[in-house]
N, C-alpha and C positions, 0 to 999 in steps of 0.2 A: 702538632696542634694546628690546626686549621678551621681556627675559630672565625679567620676574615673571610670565609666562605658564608659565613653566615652573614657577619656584618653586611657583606657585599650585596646578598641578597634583599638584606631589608632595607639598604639604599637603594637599591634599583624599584622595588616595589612601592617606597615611600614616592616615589615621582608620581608615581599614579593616583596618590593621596592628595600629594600637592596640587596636582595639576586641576582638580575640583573644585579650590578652590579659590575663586576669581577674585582676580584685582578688586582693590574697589577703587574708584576716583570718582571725585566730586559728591558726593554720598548726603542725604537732604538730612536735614537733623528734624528728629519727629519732637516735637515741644511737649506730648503729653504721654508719650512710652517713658517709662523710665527703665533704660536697659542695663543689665547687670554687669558689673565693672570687668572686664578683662582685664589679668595683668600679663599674659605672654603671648606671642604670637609667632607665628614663622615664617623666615622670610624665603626669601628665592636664593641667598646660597647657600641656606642651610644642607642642600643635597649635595653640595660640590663641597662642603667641609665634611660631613657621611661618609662621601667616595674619595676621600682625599685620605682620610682618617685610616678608612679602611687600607689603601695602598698601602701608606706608612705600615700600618699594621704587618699586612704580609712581607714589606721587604725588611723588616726589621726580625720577622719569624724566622725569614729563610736565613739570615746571619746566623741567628743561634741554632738552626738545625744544621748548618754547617761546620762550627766548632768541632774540635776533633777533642776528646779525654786525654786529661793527664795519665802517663805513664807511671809504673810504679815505681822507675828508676828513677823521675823526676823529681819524687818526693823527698828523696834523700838531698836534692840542691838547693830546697826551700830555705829561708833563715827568716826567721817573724820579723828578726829584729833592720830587716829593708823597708817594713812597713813605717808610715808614719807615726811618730810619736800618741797622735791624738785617735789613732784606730788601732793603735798595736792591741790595748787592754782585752779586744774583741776576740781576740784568738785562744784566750783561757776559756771560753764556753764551748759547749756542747751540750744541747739537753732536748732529746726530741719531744720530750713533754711538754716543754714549753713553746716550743715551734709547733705544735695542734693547739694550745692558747690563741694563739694568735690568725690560728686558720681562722678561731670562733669571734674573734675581734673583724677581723675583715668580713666575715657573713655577717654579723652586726651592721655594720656599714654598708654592704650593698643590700641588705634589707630597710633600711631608716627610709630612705626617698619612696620606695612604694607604701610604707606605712603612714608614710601622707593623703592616700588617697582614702584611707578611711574620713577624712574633713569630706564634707557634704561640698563645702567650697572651695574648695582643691581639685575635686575629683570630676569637678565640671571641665577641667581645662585638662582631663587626662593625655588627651592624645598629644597635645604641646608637651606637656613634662613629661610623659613618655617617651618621647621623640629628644628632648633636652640628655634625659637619662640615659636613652643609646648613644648621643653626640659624646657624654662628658667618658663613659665607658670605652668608646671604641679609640676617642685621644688620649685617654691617661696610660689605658694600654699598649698602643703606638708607639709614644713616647718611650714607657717602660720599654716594652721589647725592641724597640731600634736601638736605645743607647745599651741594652745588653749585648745587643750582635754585633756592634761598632768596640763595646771592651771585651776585655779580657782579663778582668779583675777575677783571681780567685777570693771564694768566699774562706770567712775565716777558721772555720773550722777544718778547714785542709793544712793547718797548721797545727792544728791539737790531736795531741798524739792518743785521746779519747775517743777520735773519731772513730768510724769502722773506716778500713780500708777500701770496700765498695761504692761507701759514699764518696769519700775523693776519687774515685776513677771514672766518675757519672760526668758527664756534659756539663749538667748543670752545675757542678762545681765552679763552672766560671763563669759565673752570672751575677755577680755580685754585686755590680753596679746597677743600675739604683734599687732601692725596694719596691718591688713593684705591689706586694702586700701594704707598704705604707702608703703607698700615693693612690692605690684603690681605693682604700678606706679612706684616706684626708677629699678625695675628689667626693664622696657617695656625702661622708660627712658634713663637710663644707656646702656641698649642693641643696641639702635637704633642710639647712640651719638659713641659706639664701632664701629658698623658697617660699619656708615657712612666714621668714621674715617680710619677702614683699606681699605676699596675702595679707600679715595681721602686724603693719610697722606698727601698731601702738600695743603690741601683748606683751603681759610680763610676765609667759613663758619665754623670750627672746633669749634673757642670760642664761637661764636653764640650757637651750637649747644650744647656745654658742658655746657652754661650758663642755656640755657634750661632745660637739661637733671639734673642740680642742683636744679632750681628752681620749676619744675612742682610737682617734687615729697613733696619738701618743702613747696606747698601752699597746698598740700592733707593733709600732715603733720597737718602744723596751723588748717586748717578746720576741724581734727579729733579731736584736742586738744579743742576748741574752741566750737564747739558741745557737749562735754560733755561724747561726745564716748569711748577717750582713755587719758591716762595720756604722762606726757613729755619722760617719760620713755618705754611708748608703740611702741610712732611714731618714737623713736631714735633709739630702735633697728629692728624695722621694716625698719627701712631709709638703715641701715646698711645691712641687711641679704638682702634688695633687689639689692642693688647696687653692692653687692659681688656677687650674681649671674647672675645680669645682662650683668657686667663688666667683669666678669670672663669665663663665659660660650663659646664668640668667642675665646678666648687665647686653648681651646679644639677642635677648629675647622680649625686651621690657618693651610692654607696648605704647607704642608714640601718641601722644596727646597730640591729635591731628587741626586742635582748636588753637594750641599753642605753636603750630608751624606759621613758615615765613609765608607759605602757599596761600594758607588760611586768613589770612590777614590781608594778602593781597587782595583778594576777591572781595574781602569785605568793604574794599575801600573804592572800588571801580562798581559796587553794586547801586550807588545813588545815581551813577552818569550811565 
């Protein structure tokens, strides 16, 4: 996969975006324009979080493209019963139909944040939330692929003897740690329920919206457990690191009431003398 070739690229090319647009200081307030509310903005590291994201990204690739497959002889020294108590249960599944469930849960999810842009007033501040939405993207992924190249958790269905034998002898059989299906979808989910919310803090679409933003990543979750793919302990902290960046990553972009700084008040008070 050499997905962070791309990333890379639209960090290095977003400089050029950034760079257009200039500081502003000391900025005159027009008393009779009445100008339309921004609520995000970008700042000056958002490219060095972009290219930092991206690195993670590639060296956490090259871990899992260097993992070697389990042997067939290996299979015979497995025992479930070394697993913990509260992930053992995960090894009675096998079910690829329900592991394409869950492809169609996480495409849900990374489709909701552009489906924002159909708002008339959403879509004025496209290039910020666009630029939010590669940020939350290229760290959730990072994240996910580093801590898979760092373990070496096999998934559970290399213990169910339903499995095909092909499948356990793939790579990715030891990738189990975290879900990266669930923290995709809890990041995309969580992102688009934040959004929504600092446009319209008094809509009551809000609980709709949160209920959603709870539940879509929670039926990826079930579908990853339930296939055989990841244990209870994968999809929970995958649930957890995507929700934290997806939820977290507007609170980096909210833009500062520059009437309510310490700067702003100083000036007002040195303007009589």
């Amino acid at each position: 996969m050499k997905y962070w070739m791309f990333f890379l690229g639209i960090s290095f090319c977003s400089v050029g975006v950034l760079a257009q647009s200039p500081m502003q200081y000391n900025t005159q307030i027009k008393k009779h324009a009445k100008k339309p509310r921004i609520v995000y903005e970008l700042n000056t590291y958002d490219i060095s979080l972009l290219v930092g994201g991206s690195f993670l990204f590639s060296y956490g690739n090259n871990l899992v493209r260097k993992k070697t497959p389990l042997q067939a002889q290996d299979l015979y020294l497995l025992n479930k019963n070394s697993i913990n108590c509260i992930d053992r249960f995960a090894t009675n599944f096998w079910s690829p139909s329900i592991s394409k469930v869950s492809d169609l849960t996480f495409l849900g999810g990374l489709l909701s944040t552009p489906s924002l842009f159909m708002d008339s007033k959403i879509r004025k501040e496209w290039f910020t939330i666009g630029f939010m939405y590669l940020e939350a993207s290229v760290w959730s992924f990072s994240l996910t692929q580093t801590t898979k190249g760092l373990s070496h958790r096999l998934r559970p269905f290399i213990y169910n003897p339903s499995a095909p034998l092909d499948q356990k002898l793939q790579t990715d059989a030891k990738n189990s740690f975290f879900s990266g299906h669930t923290a995709l979808t809890a990041t995309y989910s969580f992102l688009t329920y934040k959004i929504y919310s600092d446009f319209y803090p008094k809509s009551g679409l809000k609980p709709y919206l949160l209920a959603g933003a709870i539940s879509l990543p929670l039926l990826t979750a079930t579908g990853r457990v339930l296939s055989g793919k990841h244990y209870l302990s994968d999809v929970l902290t995958g649930y957890a690191v995507g929700a934290l960046v997806g939820y977290g990553l507007p609170f980096l972009h909210r833009k500062k009431d520059k009437s309510q700084s310490p700067s702003s008040s100083i000036r007002i008070l040195i303007i009589p003398f």
